[in-house]
N, CA, C and O atoms as a Maestro MAE file, in Angstrom:
{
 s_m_m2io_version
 :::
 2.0.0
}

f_m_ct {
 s_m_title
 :::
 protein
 m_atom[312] {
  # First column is atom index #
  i_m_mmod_type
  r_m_x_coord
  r_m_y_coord
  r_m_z_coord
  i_m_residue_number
  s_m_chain_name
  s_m_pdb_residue_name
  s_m_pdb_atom_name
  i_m_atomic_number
  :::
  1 25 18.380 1.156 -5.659 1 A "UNK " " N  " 7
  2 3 16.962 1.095 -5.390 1 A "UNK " " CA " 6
  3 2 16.690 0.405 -4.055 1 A "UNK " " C  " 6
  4 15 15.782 0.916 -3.399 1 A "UNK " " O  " 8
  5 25 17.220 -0.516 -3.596 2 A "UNK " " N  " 7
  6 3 17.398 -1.097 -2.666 2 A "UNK " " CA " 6
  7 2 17.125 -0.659 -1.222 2 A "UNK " " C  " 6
  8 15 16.312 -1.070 -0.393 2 A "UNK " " O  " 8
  9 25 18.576 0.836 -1.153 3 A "UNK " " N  " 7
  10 3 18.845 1.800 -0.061 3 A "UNK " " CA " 6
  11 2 17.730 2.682 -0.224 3 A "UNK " " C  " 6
  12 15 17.675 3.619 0.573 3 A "UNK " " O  " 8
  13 25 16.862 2.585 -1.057 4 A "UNK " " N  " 7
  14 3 15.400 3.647 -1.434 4 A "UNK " " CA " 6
  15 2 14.690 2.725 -0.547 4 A "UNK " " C  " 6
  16 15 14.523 2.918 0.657 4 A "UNK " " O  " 8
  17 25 14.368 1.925 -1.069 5 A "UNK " " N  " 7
  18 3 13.847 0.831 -0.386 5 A "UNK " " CA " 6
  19 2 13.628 0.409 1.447 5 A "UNK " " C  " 6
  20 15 12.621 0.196 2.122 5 A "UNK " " O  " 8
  21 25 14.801 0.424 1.704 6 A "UNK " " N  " 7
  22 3 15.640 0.281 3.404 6 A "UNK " " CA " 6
  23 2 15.115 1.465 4.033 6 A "UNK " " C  " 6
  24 15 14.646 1.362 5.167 6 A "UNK " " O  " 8
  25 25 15.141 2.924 3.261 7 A "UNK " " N  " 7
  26 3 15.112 3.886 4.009 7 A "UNK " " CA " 6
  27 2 13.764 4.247 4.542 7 A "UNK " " C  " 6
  28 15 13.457 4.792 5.602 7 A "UNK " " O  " 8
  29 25 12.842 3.698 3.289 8 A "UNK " " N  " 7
  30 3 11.238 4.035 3.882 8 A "UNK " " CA " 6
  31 2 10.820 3.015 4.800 8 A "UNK " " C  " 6
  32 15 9.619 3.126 5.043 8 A "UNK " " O  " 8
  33 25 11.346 2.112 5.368 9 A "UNK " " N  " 7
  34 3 10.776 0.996 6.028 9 A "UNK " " CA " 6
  35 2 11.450 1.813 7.379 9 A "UNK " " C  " 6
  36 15 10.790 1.878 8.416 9 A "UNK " " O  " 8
  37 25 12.807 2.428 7.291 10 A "UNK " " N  " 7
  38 3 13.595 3.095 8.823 10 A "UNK " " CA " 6
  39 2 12.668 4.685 8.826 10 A "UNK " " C  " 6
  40 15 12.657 5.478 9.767 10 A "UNK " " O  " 8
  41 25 12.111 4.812 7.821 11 A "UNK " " N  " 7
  42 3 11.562 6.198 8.420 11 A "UNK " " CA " 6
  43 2 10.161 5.799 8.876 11 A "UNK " " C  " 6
  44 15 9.560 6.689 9.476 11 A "UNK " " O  " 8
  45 25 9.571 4.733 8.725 12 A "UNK " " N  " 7
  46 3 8.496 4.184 9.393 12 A "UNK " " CA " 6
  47 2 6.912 5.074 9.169 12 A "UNK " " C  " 6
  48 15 6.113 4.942 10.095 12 A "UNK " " O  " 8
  49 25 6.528 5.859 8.099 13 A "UNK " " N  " 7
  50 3 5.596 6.998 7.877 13 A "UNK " " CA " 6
  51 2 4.795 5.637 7.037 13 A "UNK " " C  " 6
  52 15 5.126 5.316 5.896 13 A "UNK " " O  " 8
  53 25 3.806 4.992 7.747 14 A "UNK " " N  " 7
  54 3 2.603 4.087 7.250 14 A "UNK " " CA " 6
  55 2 2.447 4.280 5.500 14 A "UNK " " C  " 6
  56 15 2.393 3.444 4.598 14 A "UNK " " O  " 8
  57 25 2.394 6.077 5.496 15 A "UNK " " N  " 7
  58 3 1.791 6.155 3.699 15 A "UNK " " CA " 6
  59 2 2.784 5.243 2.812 15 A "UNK " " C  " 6
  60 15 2.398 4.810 1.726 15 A "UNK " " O  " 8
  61 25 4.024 4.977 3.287 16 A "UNK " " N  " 7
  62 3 5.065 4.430 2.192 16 A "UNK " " CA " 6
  63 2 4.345 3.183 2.117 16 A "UNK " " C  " 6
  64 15 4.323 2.802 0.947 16 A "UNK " " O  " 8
  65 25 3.504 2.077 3.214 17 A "UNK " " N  " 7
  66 3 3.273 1.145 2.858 17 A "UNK " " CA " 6
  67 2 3.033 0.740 1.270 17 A "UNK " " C  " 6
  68 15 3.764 -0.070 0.701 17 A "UNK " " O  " 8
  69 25 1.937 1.391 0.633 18 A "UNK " " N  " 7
  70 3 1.950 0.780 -0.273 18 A "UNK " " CA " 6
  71 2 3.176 0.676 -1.806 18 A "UNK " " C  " 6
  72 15 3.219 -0.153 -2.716 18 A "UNK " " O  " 8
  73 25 3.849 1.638 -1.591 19 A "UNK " " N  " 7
  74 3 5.219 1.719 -2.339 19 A "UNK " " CA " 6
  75 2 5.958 0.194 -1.506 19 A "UNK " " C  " 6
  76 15 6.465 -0.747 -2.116 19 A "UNK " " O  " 8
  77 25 5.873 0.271 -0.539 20 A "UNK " " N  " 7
  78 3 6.794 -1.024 -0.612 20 A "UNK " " CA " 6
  79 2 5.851 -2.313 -1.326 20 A "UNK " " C  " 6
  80 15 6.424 -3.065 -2.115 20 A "UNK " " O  " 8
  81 25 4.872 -2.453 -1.113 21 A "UNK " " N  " 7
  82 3 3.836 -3.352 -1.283 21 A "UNK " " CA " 6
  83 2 4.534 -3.910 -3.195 21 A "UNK " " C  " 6
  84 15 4.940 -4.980 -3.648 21 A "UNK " " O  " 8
  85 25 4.368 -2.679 -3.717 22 A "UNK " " N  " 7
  86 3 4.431 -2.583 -5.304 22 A "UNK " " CA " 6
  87 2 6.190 -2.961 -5.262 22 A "UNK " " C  " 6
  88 15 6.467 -3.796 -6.123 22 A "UNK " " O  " 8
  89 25 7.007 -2.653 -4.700 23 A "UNK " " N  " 7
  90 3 8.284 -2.938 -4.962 23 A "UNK " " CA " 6
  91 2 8.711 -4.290 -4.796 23 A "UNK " " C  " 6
  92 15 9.830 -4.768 -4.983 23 A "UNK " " O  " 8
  93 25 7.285 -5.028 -4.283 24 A "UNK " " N  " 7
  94 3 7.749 -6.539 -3.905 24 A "UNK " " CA " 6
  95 2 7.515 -7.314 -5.259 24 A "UNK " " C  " 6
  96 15 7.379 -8.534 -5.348 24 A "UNK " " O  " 8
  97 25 7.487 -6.333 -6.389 25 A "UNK " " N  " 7
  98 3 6.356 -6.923 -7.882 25 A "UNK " " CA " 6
  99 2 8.495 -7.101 -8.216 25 A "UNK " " C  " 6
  100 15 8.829 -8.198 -8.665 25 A "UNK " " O  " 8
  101 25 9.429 -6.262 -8.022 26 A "UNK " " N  " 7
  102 3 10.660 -6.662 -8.407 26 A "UNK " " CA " 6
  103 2 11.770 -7.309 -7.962 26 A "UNK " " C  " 6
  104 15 12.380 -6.954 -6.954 26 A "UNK " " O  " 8
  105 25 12.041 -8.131 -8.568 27 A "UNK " " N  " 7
  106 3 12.916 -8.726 -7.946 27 A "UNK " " CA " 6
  107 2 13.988 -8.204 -7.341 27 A "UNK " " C  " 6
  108 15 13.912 -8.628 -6.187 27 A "UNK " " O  " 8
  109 25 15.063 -7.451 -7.447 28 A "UNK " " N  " 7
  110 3 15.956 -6.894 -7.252 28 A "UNK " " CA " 6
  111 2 15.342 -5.951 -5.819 28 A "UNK " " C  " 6
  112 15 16.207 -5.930 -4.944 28 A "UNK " " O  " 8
  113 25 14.051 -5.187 -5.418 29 A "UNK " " N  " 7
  114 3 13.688 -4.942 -4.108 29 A "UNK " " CA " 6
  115 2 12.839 -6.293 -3.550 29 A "UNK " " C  " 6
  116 15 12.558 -6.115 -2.365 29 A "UNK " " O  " 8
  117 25 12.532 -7.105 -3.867 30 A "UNK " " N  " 7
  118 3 11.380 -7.841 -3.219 30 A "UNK " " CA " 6
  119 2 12.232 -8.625 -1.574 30 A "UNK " " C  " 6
  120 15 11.534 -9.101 -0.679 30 A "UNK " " O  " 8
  121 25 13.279 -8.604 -1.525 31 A "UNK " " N  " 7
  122 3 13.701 -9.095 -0.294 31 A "UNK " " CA " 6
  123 2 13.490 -7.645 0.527 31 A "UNK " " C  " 6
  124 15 12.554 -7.388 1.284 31 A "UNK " " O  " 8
  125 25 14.409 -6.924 0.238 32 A "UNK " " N  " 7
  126 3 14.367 -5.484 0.878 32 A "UNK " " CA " 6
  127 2 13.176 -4.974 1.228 32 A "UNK " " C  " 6
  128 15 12.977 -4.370 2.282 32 A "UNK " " O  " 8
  129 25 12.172 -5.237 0.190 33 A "UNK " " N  " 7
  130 3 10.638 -4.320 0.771 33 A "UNK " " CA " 6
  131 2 9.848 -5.398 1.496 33 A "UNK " " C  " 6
  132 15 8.781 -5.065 2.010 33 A "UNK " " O  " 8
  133 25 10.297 -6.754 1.596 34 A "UNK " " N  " 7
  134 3 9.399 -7.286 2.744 34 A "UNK " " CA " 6
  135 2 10.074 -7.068 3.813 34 A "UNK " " C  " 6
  136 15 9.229 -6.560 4.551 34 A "UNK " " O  " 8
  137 25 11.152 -7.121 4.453 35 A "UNK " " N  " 7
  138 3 11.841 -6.652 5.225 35 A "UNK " " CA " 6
  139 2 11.328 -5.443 5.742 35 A "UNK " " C  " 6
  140 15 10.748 -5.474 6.827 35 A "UNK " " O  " 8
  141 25 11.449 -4.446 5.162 36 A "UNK " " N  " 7
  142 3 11.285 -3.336 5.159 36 A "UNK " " CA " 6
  143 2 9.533 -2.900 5.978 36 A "UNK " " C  " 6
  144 15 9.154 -2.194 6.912 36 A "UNK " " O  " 8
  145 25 8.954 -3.725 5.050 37 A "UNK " " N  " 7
  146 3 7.240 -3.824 5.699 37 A "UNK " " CA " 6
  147 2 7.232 -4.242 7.210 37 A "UNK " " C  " 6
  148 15 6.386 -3.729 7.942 37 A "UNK " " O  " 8
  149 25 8.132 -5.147 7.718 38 A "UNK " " N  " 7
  150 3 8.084 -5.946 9.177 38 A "UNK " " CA " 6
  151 2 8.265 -4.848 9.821 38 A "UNK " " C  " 6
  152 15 7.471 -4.741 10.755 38 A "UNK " " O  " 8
  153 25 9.085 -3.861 9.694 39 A "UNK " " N  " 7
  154 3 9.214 -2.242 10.480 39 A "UNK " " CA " 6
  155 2 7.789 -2.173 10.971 39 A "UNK " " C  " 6
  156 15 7.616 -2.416 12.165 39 A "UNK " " O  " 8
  157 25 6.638 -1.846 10.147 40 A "UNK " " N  " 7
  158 3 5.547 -1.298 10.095 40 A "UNK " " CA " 6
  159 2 4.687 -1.937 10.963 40 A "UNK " " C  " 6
  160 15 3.575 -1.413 11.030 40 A "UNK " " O  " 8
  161 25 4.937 -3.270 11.899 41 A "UNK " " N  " 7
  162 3 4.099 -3.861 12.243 41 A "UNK " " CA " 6
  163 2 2.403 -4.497 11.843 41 A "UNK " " C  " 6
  164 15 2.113 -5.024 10.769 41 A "UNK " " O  " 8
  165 25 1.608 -4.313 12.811 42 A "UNK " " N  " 7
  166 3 0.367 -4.384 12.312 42 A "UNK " " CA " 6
  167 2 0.076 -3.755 10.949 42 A "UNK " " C  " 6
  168 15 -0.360 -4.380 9.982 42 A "UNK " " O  " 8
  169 25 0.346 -2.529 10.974 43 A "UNK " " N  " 7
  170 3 -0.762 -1.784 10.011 43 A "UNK " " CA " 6
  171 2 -0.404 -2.634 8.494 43 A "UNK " " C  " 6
  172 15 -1.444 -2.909 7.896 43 A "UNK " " O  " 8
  173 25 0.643 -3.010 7.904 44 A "UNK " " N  " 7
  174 3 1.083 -3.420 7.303 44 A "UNK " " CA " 6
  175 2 0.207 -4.908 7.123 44 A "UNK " " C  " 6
  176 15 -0.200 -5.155 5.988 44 A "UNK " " O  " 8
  177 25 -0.009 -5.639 7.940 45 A "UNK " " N  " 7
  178 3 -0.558 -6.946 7.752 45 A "UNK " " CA " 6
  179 2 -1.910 -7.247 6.615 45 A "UNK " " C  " 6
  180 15 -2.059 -8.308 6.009 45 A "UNK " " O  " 8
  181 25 -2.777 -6.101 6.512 46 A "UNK " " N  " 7
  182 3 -3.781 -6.463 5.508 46 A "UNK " " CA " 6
  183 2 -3.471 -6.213 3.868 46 A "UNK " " C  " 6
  184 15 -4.170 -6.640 2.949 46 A "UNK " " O  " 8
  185 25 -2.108 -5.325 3.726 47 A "UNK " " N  " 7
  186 3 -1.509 -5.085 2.359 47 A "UNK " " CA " 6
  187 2 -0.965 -6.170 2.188 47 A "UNK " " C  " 6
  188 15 -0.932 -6.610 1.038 47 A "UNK " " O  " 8
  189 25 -0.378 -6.927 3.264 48 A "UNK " " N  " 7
  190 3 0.296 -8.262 2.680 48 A "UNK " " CA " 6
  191 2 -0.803 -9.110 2.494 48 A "UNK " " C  " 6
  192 15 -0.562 -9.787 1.495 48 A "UNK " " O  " 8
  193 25 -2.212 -9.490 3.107 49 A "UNK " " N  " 7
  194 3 -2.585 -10.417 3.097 49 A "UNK " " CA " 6
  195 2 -3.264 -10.283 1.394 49 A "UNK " " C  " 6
  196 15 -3.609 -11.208 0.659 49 A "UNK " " O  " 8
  197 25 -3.289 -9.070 1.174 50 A "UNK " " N  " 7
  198 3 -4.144 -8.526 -0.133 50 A "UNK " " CA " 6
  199 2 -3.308 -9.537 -1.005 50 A "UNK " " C  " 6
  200 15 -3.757 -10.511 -1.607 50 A "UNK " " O  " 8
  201 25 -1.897 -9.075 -0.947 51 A "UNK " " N  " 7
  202 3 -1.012 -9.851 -2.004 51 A "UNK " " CA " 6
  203 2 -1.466 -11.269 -1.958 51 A "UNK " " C  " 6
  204 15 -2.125 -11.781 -2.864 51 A "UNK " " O  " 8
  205 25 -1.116 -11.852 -0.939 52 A "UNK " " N  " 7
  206 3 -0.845 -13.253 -1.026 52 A "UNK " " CA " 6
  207 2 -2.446 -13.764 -1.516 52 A "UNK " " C  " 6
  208 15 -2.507 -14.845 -2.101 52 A "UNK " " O  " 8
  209 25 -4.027 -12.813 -1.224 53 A "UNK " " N  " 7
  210 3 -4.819 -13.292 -1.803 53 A "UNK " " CA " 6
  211 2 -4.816 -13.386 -3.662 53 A "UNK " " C  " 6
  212 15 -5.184 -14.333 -4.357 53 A "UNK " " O  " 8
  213 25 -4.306 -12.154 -4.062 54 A "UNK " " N  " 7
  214 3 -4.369 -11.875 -4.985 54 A "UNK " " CA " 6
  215 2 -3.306 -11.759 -6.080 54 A "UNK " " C  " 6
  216 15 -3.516 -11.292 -7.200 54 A "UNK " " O  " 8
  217 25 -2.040 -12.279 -5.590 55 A "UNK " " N  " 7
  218 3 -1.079 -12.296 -6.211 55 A "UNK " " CA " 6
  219 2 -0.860 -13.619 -6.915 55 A "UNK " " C  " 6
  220 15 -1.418 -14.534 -6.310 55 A "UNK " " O  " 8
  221 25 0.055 -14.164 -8.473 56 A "UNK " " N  " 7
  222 3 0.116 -15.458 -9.036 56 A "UNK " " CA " 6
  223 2 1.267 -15.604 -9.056 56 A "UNK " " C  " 6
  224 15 1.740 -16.707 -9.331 56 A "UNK " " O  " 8
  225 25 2.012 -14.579 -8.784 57 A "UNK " " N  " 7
  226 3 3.740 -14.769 -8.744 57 A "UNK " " CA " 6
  227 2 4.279 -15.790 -7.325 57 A "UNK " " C  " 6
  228 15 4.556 -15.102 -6.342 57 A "UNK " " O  " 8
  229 25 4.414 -17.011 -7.170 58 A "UNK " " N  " 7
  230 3 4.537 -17.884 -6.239 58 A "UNK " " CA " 6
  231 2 5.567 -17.112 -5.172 58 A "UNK " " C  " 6
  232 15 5.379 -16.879 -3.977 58 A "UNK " " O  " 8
  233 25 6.819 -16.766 -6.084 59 A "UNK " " N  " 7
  234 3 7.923 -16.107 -5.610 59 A "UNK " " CA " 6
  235 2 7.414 -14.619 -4.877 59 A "UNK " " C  " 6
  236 15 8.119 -14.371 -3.899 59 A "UNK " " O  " 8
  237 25 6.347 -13.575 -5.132 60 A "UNK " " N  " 7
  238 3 6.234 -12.210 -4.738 60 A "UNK " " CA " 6
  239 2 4.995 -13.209 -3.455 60 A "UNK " " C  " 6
  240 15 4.859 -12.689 -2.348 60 A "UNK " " O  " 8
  241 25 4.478 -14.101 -3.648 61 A "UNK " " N  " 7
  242 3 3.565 -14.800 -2.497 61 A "UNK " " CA " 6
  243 2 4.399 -15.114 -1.256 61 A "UNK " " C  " 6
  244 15 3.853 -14.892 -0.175 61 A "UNK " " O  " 8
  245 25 5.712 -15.625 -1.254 62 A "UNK " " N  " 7
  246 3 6.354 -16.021 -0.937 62 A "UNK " " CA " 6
  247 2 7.158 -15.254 -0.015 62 A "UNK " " C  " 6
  248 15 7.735 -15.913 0.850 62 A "UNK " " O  " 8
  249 25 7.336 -13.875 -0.012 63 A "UNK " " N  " 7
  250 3 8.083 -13.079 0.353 63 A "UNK " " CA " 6
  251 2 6.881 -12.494 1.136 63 A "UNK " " C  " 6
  252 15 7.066 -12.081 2.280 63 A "UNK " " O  " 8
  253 25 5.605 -12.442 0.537 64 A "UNK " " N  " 7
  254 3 4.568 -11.477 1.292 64 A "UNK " " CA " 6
  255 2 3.799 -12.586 2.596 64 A "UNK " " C  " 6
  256 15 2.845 -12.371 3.344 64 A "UNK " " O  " 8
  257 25 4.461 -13.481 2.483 65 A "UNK " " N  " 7
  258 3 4.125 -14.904 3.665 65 A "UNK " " CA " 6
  259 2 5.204 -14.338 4.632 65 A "UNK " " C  " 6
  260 15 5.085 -14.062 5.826 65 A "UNK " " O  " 8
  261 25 6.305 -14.233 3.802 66 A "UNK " " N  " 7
  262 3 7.269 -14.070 4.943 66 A "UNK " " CA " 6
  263 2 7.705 -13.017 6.052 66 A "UNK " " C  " 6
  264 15 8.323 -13.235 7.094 66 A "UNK " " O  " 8
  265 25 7.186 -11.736 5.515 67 A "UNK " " N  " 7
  266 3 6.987 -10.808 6.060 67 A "UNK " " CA " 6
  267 2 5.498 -11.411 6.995 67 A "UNK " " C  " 6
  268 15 5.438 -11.242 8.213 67 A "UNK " " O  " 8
  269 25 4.811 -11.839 6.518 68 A "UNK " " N  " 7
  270 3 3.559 -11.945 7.545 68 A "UNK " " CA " 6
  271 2 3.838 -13.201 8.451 68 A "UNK " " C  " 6
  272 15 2.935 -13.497 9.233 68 A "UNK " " O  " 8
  273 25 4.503 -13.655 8.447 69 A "UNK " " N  " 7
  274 3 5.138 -14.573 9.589 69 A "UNK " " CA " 6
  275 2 6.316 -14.089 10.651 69 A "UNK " " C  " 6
  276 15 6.568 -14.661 11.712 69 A "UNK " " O  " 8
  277 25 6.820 -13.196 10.258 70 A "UNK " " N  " 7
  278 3 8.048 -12.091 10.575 70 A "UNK " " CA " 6
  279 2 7.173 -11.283 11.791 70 A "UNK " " C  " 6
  280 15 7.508 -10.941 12.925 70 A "UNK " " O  " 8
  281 25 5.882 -11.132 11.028 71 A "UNK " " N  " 7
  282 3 4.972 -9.906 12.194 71 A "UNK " " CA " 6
  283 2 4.016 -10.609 13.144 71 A "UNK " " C  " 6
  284 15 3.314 -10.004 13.954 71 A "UNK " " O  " 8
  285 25 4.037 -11.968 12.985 72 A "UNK " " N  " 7
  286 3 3.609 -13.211 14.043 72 A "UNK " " CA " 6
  287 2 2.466 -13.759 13.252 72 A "UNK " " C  " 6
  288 15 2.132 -14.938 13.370 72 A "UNK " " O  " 8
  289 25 1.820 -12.871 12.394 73 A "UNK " " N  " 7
  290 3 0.728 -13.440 11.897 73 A "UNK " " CA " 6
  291 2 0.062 -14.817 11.241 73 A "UNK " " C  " 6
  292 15 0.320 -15.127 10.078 73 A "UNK " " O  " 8
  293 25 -0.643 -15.460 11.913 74 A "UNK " " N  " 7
  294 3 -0.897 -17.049 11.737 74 A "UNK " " CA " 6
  295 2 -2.143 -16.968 10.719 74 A "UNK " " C  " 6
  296 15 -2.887 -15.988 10.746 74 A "UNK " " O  " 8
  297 25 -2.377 -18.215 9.665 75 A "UNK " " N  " 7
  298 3 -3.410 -17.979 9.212 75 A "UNK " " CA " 6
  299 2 -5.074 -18.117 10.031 75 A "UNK " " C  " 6
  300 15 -5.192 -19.174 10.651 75 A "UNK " " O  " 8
  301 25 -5.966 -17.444 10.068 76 A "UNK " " N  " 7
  302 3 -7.004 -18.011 10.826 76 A "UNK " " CA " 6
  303 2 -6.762 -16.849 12.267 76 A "UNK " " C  " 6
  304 15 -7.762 -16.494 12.890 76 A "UNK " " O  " 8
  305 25 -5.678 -16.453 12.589 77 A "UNK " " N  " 7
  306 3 -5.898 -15.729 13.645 77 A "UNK " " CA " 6
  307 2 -5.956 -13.835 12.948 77 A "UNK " " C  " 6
  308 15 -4.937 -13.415 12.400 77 A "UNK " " O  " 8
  309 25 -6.734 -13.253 13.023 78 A "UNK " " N  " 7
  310 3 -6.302 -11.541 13.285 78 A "UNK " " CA " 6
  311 2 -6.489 -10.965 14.642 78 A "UNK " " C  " 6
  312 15 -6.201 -9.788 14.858 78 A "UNK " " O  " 8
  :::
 }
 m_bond[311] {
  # First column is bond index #
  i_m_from
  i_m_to
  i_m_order
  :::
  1 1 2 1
  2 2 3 1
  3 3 4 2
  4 3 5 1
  5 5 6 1
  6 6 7 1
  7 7 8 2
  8 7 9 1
  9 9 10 1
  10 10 11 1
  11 11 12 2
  12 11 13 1
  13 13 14 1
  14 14 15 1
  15 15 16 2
  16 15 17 1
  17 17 18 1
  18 18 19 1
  19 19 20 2
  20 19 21 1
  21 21 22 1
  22 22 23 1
  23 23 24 2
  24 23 25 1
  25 25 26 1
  26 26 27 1
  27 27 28 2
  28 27 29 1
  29 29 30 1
  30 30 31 1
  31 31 32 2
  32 31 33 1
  33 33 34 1
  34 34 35 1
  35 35 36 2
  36 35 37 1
  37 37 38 1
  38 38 39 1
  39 39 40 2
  40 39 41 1
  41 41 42 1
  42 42 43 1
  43 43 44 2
  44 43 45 1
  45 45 46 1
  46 46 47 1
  47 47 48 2
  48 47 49 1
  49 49 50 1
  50 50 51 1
  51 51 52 2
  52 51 53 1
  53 53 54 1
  54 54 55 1
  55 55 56 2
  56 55 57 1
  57 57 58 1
  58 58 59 1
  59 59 60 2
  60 59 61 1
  61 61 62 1
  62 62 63 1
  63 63 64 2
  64 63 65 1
  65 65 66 1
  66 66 67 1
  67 67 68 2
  68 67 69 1
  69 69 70 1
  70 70 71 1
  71 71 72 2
  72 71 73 1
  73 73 74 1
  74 74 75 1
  75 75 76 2
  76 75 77 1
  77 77 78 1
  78 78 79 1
  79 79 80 2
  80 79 81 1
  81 81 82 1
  82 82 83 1
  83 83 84 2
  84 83 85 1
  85 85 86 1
  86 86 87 1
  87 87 88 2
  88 87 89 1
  89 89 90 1
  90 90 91 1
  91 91 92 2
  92 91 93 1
  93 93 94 1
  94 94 95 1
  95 95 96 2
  96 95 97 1
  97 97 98 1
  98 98 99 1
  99 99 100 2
  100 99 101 1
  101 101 102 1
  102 102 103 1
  103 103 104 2
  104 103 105 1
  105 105 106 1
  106 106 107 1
  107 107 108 2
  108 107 109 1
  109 109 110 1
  110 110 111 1
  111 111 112 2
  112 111 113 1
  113 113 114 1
  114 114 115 1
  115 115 116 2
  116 115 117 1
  117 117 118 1
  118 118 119 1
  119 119 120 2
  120 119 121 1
  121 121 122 1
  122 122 123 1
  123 123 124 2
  124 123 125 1
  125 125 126 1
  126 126 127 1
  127 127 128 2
  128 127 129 1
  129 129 130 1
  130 130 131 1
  131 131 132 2
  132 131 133 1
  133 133 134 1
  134 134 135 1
  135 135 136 2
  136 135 137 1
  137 137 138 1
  138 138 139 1
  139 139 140 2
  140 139 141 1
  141 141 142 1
  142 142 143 1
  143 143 144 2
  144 143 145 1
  145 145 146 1
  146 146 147 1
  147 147 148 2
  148 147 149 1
  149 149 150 1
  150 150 151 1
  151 151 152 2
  152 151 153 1
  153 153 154 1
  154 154 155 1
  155 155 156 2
  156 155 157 1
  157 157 158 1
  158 158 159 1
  159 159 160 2
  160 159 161 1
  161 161 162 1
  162 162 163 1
  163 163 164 2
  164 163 165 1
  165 165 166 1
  166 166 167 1
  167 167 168 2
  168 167 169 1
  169 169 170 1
  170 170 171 1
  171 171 172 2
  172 171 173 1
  173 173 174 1
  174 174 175 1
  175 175 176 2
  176 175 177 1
  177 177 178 1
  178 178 179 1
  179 179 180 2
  180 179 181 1
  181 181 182 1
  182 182 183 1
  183 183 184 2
  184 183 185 1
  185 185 186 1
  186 186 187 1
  187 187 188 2
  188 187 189 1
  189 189 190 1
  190 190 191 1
  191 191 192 2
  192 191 193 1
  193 193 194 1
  194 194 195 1
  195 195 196 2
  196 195 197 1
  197 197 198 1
  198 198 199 1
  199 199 200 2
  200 199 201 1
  201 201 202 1
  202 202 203 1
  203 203 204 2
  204 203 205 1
  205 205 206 1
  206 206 207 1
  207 207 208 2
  208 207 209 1
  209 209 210 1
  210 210 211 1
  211 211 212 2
  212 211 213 1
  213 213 214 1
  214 214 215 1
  215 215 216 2
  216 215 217 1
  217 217 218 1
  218 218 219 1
  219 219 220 2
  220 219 221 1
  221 221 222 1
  222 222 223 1
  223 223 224 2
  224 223 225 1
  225 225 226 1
  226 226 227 1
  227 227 228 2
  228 227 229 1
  229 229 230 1
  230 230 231 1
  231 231 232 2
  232 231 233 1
  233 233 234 1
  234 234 235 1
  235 235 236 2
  236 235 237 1
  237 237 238 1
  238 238 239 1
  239 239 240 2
  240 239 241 1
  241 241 242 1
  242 242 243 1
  243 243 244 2
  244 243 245 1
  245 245 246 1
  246 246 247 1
  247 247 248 2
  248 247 249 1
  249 249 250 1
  250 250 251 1
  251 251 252 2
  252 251 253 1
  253 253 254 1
  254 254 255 1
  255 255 256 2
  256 255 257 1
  257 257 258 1
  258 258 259 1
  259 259 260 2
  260 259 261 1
  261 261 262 1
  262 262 263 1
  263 263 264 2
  264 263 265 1
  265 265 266 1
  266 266 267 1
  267 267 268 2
  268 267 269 1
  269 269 270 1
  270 270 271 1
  271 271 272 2
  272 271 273 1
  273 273 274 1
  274 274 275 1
  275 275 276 2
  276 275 277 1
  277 277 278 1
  278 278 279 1
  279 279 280 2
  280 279 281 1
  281 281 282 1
  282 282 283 1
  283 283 284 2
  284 283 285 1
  285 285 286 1
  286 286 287 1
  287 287 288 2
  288 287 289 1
  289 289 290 1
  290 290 291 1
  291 291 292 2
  292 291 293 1
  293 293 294 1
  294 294 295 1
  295 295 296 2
  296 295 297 1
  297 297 298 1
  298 298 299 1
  299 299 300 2
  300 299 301 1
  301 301 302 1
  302 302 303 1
  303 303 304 2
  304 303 305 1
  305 305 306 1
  306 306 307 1
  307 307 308 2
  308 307 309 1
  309 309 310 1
  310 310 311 1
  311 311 312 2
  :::
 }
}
């Protein structure tokens, strides 16, 4: 699932965003699909911020910080 994972972030087609978004809900992809999101640059930044508003899993918060620090994003700045 992983190399599923890797491959939509290298084929870079925006629509996968939100499939990675949801793959960060498992553990076993949640390193891989934030990773994977940093490919995407910008466009990617408001699906993560969605999470980290709305997410309770500290650990899936955690990963969706890290990807948004990965893409420079500071809190307070867009």
């Amino acid at each position: 699932m992983g190399f599923a994972v890797r491959a939509l972030g290298d084929i870079g087609d925006e629509t996968a965003i939100p499939a990675l978004i949801a793959a960060l809900r498992y553990t076993v992809t949640r390193s891989e699909s934030s990773t994977a999101l940093t490919r995407f640059g910008q466009p990617a930044i408001p699906f993560l911020l969605e999470v980290v508003k709305k997410e309770r899993d500290e650990n899936i918060v955690y990963y969706a910080k890290e990807a948004l620090s990965r893409l420079g994003w500071r809190a307070g700045r867009l």
